[in-house]
Structures are given as structure tokens and as C-alpha cells.
C-alpha positions as CSV (number, residue, x, y, z in Angstrom):
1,X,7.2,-5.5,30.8
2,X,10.4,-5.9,28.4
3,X,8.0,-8.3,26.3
4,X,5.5,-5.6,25.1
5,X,7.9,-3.3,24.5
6,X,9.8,-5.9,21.6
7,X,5.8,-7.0,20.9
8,X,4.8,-3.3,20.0
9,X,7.7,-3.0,17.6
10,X,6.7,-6.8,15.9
11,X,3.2,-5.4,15.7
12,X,3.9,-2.1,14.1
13,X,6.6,-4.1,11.3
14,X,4.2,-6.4,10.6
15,X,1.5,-3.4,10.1
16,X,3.9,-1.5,7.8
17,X,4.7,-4.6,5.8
18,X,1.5,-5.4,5.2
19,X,0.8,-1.8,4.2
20,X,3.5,-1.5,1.7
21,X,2.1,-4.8,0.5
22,X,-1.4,-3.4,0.1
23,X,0.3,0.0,-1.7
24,X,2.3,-1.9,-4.0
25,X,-0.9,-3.7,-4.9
26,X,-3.0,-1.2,-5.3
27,X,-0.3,0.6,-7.7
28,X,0.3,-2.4,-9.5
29,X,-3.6,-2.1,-10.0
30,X,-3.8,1.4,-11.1
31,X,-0.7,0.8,-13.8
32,X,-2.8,-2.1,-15.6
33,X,-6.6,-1.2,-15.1
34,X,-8.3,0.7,-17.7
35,X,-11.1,3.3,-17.4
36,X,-12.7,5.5,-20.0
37,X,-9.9,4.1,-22.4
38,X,-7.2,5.4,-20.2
39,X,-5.1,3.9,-17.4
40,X,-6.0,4.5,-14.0
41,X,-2.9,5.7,-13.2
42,X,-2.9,8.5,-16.4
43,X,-5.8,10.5,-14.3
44,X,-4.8,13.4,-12.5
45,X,-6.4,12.6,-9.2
46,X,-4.2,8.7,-9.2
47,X,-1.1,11.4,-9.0
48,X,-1.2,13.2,-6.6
């Protein structure tokens, strides 16, 4: 029973790692891609 307890916490780092990766991504993203002649990021609804 010890083992799932150590796999549950693996799983869940390796979720939020690959989260953060996905977020830093999809910021990255919004900082370069341009829409209407502005950044993605320069529209209100990007941040909030």
C-alpha cells in the first residue's frame, strides 16, 4: 500500500510539470502571436 501512496505524488508532479510546461507555452505563444495587428497578449480578455 506504501507504493501508491509515493505513485500518487509521482503522478500528480509529473501532472503539474507538464502543466506549467503547457502554461509557459501557451504564454510564450500569446507574447509573439499577432491578431488584428496587436499581440495576443495586449487584449484585455489574455489578462485577466
Amino acid at each position: 500500500i506504501e507504493f501508491f501512496d509515493e505513485s500518487r505524488v509521482m503522478v500528480a508532479a509529473q501532472a503539474l510539470g507538464i502543466a506549467q510546461g503547457a502554461f509557459d507555452r501557451a504564454l510564450d505563444y500569446s507574447k509573439k502571436r499577432e491578431q488584428f495587428g496587436k499581440k495576443l497578449a495586449e487584449f484585455q480578455v489574455t489578462q485577466h
